[in-house]
Structure formats: structure tokens, C-alpha cells
N, CA, C and O atoms as a GROMACS GRO file, in nm:
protein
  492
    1UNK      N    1  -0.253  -1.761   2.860
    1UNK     CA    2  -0.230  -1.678   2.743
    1UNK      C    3  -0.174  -1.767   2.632
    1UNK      O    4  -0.094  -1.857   2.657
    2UNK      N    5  -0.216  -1.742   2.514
    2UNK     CA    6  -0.206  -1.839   2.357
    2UNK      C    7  -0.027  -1.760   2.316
    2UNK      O    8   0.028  -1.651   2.332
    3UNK      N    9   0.011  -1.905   2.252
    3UNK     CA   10   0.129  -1.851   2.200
    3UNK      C   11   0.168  -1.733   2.111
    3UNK      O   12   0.274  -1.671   2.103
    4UNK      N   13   0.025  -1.718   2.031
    4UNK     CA   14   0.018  -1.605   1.968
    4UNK      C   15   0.007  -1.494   2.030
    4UNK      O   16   0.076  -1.402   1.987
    5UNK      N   17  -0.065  -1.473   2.124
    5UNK     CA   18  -0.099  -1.298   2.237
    5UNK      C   19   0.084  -1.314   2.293
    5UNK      O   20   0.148  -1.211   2.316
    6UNK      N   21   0.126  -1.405   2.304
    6UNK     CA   22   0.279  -1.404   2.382
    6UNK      C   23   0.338  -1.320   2.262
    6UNK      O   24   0.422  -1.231   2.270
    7UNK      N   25   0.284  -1.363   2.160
    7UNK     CA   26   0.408  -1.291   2.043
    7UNK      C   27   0.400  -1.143   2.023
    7UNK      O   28   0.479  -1.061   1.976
    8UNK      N   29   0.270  -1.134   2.075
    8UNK     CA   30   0.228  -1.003   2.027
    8UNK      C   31   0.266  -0.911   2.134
    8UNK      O   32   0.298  -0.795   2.108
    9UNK      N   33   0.263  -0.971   2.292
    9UNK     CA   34   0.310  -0.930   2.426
    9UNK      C   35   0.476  -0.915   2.343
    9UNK      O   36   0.546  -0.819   2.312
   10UNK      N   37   0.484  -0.990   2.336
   10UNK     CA   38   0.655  -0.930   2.322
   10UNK      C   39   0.714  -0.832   2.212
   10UNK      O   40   0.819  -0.771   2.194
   11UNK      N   41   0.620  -0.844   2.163
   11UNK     CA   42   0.628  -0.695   2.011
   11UNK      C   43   0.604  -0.604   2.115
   11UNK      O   44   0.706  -0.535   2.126
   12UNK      N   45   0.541  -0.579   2.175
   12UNK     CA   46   0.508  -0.454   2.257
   12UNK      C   47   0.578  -0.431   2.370
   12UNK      O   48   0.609  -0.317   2.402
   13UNK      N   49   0.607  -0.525   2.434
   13UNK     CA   50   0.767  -0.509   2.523
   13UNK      C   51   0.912  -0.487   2.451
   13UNK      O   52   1.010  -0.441   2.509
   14UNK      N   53   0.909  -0.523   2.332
   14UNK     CA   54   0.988  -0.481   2.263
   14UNK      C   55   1.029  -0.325   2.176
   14UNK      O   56   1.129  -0.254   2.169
   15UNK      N   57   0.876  -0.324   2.113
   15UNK     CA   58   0.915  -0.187   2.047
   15UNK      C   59   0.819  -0.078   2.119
   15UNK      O   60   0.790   0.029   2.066
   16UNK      N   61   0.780  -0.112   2.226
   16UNK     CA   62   0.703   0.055   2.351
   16UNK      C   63   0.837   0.174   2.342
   16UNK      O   64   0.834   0.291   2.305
   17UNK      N   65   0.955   0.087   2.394
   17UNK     CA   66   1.046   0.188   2.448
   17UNK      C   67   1.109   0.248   2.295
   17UNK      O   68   1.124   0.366   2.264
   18UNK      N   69   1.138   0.128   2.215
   18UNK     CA   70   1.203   0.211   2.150
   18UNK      C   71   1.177   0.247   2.012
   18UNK      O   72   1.277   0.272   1.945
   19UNK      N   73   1.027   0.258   1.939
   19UNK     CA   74   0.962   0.218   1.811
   19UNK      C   75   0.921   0.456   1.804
   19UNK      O   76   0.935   0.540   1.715
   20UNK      N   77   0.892   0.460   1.890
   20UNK     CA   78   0.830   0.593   1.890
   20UNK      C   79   0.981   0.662   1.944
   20UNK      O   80   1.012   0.757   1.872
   21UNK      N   81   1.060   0.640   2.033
   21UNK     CA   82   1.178   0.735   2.060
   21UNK      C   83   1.229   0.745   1.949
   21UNK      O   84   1.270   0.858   1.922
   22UNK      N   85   1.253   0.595   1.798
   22UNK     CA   86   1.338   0.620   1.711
   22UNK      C   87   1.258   0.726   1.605
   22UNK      O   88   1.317   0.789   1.517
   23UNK      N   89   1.119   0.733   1.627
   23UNK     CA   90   1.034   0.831   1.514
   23UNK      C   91   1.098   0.918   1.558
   23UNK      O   92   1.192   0.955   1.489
   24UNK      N   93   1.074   0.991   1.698
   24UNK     CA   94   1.108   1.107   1.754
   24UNK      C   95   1.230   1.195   1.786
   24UNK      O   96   1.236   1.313   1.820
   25UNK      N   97   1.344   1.084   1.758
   25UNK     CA   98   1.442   1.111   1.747
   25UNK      C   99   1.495   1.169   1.887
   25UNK      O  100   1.562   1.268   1.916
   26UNK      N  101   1.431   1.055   1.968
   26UNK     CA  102   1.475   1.076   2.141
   26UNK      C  103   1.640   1.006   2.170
   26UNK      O  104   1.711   1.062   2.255
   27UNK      N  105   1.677   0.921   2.118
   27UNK     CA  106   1.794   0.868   2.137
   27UNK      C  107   1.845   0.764   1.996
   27UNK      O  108   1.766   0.715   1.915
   28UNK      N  109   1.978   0.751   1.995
   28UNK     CA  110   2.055   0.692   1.907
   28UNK      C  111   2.016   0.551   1.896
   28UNK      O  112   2.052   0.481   1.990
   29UNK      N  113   1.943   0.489   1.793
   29UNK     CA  114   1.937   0.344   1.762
   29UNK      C  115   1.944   0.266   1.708
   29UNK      O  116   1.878   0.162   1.700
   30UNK      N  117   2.082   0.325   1.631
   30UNK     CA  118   2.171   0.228   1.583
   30UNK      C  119   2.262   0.178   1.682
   30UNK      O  120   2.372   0.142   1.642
   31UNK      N  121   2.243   0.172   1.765
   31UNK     CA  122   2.364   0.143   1.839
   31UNK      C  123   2.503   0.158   1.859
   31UNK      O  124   2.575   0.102   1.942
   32UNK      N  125   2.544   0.276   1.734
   32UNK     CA  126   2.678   0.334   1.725
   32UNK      C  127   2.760   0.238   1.616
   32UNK      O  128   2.878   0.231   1.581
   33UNK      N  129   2.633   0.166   1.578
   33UNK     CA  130   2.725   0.086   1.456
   33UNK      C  131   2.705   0.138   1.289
   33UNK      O  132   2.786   0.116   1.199
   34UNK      N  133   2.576   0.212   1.277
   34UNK     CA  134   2.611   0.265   1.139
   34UNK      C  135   2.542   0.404   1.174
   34UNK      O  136   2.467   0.428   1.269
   35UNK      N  137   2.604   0.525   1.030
   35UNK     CA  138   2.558   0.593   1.034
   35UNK      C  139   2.399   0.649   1.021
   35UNK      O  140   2.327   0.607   0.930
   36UNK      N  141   2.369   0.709   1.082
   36UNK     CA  142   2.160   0.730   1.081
   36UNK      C  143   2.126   0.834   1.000
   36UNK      O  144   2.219   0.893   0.946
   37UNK      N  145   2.044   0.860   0.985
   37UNK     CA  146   1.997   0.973   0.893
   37UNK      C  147   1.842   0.977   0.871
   37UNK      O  148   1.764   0.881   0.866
   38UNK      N  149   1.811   1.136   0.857
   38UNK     CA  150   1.677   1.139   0.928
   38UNK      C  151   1.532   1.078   0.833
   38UNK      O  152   1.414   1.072   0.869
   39UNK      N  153   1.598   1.038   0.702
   39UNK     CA  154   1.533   0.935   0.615
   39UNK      C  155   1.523   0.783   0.707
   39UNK      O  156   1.413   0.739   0.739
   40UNK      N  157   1.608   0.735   0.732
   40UNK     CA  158   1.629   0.578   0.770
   40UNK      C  159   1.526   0.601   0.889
   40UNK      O  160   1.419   0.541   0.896
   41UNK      N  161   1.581   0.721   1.006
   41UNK     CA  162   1.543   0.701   1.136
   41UNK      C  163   1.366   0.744   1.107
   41UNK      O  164   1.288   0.682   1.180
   42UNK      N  165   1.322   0.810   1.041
   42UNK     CA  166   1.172   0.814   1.006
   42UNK      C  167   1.093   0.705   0.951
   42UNK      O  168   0.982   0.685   1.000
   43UNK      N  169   1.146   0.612   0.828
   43UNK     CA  170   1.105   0.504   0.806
   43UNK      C  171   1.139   0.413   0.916
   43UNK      O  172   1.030   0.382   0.965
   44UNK      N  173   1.223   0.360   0.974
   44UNK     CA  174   1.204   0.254   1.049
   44UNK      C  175   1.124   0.255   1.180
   44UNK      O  176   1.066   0.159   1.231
   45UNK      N  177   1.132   0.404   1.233
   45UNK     CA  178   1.051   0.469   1.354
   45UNK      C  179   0.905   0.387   1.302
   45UNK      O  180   0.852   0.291   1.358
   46UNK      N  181   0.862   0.453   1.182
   46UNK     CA  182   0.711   0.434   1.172
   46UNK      C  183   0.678   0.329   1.095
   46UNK      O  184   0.574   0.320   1.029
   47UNK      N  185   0.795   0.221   1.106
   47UNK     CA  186   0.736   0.107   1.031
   47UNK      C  187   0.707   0.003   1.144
   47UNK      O  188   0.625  -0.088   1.141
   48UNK      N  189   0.823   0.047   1.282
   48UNK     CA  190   0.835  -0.051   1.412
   48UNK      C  191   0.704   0.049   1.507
   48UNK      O  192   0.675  -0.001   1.616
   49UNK      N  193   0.661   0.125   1.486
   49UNK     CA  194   0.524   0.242   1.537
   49UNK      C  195   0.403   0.159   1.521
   49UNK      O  196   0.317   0.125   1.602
   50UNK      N  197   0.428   0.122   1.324
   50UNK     CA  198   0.318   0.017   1.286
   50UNK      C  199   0.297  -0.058   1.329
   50UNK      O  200   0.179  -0.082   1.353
   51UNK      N  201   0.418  -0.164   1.373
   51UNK     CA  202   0.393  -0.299   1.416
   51UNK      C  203   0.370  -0.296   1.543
   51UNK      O  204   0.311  -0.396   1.583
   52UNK      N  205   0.398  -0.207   1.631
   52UNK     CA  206   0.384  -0.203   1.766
   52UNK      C  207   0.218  -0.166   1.788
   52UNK      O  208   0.160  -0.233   1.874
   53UNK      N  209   0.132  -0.057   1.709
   53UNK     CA  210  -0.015  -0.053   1.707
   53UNK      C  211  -0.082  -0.197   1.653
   53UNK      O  212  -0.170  -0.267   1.704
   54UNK      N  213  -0.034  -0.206   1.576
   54UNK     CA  214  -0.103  -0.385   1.509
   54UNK      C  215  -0.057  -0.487   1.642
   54UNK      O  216  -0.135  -0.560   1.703
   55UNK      N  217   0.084  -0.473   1.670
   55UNK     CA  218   0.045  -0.595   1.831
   55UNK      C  219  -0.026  -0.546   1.928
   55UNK      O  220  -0.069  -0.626   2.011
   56UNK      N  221  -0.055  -0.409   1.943
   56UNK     CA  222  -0.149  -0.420   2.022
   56UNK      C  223  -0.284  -0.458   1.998
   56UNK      O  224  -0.350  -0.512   2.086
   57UNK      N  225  -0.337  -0.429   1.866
   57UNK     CA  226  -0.506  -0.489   1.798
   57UNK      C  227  -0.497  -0.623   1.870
   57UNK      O  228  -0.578  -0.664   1.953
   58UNK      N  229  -0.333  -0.715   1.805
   58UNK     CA  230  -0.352  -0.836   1.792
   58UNK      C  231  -0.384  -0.924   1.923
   58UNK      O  232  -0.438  -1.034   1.927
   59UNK      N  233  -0.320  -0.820   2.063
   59UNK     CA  234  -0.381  -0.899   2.214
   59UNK      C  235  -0.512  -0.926   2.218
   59UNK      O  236  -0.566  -1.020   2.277
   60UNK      N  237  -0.575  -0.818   2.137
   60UNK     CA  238  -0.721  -0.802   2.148
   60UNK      C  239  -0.806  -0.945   2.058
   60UNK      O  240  -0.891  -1.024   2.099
   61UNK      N  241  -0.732  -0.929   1.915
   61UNK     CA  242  -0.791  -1.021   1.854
   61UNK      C  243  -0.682  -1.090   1.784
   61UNK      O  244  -0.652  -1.035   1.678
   62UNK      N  245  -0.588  -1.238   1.827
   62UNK     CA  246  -0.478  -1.266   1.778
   62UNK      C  247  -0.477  -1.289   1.601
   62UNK      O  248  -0.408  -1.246   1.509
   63UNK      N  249  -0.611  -1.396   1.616
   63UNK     CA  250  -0.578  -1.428   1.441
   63UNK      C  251  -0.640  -1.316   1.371
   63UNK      O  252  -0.589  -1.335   1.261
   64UNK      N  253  -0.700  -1.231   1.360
   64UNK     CA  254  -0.689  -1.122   1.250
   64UNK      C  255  -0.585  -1.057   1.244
   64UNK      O  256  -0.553  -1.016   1.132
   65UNK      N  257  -0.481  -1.022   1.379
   65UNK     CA  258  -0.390  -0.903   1.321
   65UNK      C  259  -0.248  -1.012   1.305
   65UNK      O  260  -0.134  -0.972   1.333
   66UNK      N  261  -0.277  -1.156   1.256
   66UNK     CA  262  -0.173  -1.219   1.241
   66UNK      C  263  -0.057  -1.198   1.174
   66UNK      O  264   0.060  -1.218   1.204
   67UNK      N  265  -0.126  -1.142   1.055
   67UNK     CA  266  -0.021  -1.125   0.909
   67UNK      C  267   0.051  -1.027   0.971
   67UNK      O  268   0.156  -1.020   0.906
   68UNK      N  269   0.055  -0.921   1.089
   68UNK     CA  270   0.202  -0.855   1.091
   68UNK      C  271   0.279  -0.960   1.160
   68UNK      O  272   0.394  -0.922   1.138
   69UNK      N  273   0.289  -1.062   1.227
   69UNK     CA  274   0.382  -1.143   1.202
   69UNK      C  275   0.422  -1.206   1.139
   69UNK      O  276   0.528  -1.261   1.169
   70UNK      N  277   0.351  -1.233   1.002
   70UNK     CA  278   0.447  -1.248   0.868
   70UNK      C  279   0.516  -1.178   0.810
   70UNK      O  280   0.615  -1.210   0.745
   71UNK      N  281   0.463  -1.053   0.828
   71UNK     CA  282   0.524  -0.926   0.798
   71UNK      C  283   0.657  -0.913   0.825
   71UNK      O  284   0.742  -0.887   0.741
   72UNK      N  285   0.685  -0.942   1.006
   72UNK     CA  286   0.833  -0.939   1.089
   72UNK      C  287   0.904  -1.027   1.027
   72UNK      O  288   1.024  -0.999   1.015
   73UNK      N  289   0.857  -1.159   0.966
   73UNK     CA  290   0.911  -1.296   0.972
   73UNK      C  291   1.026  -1.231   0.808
   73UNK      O  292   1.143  -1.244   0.772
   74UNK      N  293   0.944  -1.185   0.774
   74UNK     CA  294   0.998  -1.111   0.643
   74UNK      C  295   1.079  -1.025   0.603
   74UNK      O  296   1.182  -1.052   0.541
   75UNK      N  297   1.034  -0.891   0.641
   75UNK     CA  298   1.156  -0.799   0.666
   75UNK      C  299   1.260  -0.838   0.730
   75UNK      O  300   1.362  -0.854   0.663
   76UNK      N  301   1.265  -0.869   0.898
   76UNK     CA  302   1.359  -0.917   0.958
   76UNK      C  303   1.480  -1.036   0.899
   76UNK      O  304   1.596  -1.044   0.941
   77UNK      N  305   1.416  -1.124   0.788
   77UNK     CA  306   1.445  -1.207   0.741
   77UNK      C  307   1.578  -1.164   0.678
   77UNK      O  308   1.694  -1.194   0.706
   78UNK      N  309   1.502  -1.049   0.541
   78UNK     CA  310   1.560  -0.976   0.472
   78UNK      C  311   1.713  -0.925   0.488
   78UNK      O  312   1.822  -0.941   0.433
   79UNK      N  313   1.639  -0.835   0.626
   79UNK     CA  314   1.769  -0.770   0.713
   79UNK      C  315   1.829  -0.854   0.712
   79UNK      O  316   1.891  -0.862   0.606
   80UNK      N  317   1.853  -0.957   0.800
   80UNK     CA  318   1.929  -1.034   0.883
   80UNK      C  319   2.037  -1.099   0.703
   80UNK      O  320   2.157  -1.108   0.678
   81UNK      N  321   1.926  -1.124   0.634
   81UNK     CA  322   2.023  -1.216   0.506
   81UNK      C  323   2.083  -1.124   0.384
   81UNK      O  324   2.141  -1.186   0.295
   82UNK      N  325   2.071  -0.941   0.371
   82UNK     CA  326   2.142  -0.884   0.330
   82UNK      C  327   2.202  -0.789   0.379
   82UNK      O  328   2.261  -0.715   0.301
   83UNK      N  329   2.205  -0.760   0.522
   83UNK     CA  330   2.279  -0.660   0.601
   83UNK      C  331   2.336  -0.710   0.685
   83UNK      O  332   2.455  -0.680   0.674
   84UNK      N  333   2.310  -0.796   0.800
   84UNK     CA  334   2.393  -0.858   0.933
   84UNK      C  335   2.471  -0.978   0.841
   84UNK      O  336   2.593  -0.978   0.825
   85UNK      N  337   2.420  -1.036   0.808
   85UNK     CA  338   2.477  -1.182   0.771
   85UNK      C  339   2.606  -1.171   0.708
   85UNK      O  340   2.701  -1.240   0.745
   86UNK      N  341   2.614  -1.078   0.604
   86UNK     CA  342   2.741  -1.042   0.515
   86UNK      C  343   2.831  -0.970   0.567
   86UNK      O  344   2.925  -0.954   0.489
   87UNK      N  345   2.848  -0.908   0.683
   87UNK     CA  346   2.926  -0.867   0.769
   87UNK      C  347   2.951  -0.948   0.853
   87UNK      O  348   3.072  -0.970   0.862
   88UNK      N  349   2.885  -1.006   0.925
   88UNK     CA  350   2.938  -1.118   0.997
   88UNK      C  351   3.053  -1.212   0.920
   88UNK      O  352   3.165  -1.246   0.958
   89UNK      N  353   2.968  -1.243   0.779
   89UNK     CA  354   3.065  -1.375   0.719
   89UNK      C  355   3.199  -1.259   0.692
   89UNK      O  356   3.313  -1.304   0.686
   90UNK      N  357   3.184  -1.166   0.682
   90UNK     CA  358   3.367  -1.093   0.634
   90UNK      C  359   3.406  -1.120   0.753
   90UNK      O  360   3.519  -1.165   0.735
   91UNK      N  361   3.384  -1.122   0.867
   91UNK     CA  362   3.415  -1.062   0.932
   91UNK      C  363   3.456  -0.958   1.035
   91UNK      O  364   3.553  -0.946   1.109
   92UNK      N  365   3.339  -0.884   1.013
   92UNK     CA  366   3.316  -0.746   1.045
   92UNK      C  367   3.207  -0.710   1.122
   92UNK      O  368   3.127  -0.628   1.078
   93UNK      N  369   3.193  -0.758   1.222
   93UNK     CA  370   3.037  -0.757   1.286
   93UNK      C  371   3.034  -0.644   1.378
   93UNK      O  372   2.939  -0.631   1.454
   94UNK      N  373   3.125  -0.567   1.378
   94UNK     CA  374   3.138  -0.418   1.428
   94UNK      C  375   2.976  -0.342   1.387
   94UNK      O  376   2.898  -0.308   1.475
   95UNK      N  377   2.951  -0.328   1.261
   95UNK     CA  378   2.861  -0.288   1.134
   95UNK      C  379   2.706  -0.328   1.232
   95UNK      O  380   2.602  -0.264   1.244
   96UNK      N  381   2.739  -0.434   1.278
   96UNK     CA  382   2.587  -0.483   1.311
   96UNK      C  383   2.574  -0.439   1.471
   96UNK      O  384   2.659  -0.451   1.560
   97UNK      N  385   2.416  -0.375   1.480
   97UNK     CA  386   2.405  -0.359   1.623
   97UNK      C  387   2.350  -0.463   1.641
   97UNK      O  388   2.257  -0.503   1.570
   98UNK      N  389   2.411  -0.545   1.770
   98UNK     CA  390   2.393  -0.642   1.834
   98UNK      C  391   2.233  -0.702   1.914
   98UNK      O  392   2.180  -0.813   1.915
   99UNK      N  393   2.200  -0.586   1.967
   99UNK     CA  394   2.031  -0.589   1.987
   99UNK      C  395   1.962  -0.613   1.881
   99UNK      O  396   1.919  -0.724   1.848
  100UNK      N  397   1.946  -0.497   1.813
  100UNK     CA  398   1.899  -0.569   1.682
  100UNK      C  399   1.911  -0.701   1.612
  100UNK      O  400   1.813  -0.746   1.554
  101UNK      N  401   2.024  -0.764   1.612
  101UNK     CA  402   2.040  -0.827   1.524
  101UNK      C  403   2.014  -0.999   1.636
  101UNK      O  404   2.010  -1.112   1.588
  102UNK      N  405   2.005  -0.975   1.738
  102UNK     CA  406   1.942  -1.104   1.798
  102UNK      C  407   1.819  -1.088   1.848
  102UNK      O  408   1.767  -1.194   1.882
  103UNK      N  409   1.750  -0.985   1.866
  103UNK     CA  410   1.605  -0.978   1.875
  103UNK      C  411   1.527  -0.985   1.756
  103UNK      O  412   1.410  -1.019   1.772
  104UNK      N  413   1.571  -0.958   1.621
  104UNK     CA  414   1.542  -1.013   1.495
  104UNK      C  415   1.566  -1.147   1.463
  104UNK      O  416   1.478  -1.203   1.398
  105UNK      N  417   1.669  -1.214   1.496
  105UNK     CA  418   1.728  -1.360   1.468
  105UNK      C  419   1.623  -1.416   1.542
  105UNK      O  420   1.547  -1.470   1.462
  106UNK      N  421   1.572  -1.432   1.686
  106UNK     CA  422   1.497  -1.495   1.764
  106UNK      C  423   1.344  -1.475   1.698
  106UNK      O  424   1.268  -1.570   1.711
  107UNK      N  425   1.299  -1.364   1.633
  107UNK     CA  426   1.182  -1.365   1.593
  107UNK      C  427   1.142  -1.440   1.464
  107UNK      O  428   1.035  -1.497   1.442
  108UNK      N  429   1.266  -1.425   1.372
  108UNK     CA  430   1.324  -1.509   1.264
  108UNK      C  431   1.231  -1.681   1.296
  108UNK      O  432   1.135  -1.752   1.266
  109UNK      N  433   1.330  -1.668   1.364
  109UNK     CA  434   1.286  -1.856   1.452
  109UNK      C  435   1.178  -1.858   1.529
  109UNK      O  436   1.119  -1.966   1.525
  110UNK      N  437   1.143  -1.801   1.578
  110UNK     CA  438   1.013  -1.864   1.711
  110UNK      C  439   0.911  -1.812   1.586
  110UNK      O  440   0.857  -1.904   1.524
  111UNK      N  441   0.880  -1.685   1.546
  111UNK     CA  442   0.734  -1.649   1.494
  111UNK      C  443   0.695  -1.775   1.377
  111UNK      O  444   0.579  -1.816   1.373
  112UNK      N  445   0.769  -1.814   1.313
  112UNK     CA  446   0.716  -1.893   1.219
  112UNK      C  447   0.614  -2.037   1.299
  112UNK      O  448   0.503  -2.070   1.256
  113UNK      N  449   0.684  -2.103   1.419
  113UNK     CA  450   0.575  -2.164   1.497
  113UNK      C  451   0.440  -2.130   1.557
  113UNK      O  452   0.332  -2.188   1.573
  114UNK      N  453   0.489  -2.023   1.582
  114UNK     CA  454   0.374  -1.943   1.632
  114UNK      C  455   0.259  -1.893   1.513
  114UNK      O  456   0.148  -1.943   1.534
  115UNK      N  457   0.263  -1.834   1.434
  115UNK     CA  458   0.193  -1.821   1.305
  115UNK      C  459   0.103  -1.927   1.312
  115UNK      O  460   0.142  -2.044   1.318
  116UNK      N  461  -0.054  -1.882   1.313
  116UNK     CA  462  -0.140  -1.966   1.240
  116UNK      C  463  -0.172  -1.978   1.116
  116UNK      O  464  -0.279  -1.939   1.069
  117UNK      N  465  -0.059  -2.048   1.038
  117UNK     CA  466  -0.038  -2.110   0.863
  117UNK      C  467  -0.171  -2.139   0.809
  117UNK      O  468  -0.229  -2.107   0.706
  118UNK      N  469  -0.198  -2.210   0.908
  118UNK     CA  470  -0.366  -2.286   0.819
  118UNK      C  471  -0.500  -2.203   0.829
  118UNK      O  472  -0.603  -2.248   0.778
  119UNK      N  473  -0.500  -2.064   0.904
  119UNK     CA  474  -0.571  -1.948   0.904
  119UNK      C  475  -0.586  -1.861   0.815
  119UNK      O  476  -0.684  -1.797   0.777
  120UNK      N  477  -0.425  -1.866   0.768
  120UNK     CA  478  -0.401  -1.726   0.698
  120UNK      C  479  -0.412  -1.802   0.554
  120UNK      O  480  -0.439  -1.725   0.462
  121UNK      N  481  -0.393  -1.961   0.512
  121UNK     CA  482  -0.368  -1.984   0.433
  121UNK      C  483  -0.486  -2.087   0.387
  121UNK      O  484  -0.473  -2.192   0.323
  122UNK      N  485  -0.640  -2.011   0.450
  122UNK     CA  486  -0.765  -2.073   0.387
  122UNK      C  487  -0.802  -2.003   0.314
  122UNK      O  488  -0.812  -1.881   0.310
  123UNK      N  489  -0.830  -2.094   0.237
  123UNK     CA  490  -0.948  -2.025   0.092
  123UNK      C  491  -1.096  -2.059   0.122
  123UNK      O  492  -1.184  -2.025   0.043
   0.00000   0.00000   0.00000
């Protein structure tokens, strides 16, 4: 298996359990660190819904459904450098759920190797 189907295997071991419970509003996933609300928990449900149907295309066919791992590399990015990061540096890492915020950090780092750059970035 290509480093890329691994990435995409692990989007889907990742968000199976919990990408559709957070649409559905089967259990708490914030982790008890911030308040939820049924705006947040609907957008993020069906944005991690998205990415979890696109890793599955992508087992099938890695370099077309690549760009949602630029996608992760991005948002996650985001997150991590205006929501976790600034709580951490106060001091306050209560704020951050901990799953989240190292299963994002690790994707942060590994997906960018993994990414085929010179695919996505032919003319």
C-alpha cells in the first residue's frame, strides 16, 4: 500500500467513528473543553463527513482525490495556529481538546510528505 492510500486509510480510521456521530449529535466532541452548539457541531460534522467520503474515493483513486489533503493540511493548520496554539502559549491548554489537537498536529506534519506536490502542481 502507497503512502498516499495510508493517508487516506487513516482519514477513515480516524473520522468513521466520529465525523457522522458529531453530524448526528450521538456524543460530545469537544471533549469537555469548549462549549458546542448546534451551528459548530453541524459544520464540523459535515465538513469531517466530507473528508471522510473523499478518503474513501481517494483508496480507490489516490492522486485525484489528493487535494483533500491539502485541504486538512490547511484548515488543521489554521486551527492549530489560531485556536490551540494561543492557549497553549497563555497557558491554558485546558481550552484545547487533546485528541484533536494531536491528531491534527500529526497530520499538520506527515501529510505534507505524503502529498503529491508535483501532481497537483502541473500545468
Amino acid at each position: 500500500m502507497t503512502a498516499l492510500r495510508l493517508a487516506y486509510l487513516a482519514n477513515v480510521l480516524i473520522l468513521l467513528p466520529i465525523a457522522i456521530p458529531t453530524l448526528l449529535r450521538l456524543f460530545e466532541t469537544a471533549q469537555g473543553r469548549f462549549d458546542e452548539s448546534a451551528g459548530w457541531r453541524i459544520l464540523v460534522g459535515a465538513l469531517w463527513t466530507g473528508i471522510l467520503v473523499l478518503s474513501l474515493l481517494g483508496l480507490r483513486s489516490p492522486l485525484v482525490w489528493s487535494p483533500v489533503l491539502v485541504l486538512q493540511v490547511i484548515y488543521k493548520s489554521l486551527w492549530l495556529a489560531a485556536y490551540a496554539l494561543p492557549r497553549i502559549v497563555r497557558g491554558d491548554p485546558r481550552g484545547v481538546p487533546p485528541g484533536i489537537a494531536v491528531s491534527f498536529a500529526v497530520i499538520v506534519l506527515v501529510w505534507p510528505w505524503i502529498i503529491p506536490w508535483r501532481h497537483l502542481l502541473a500545468i
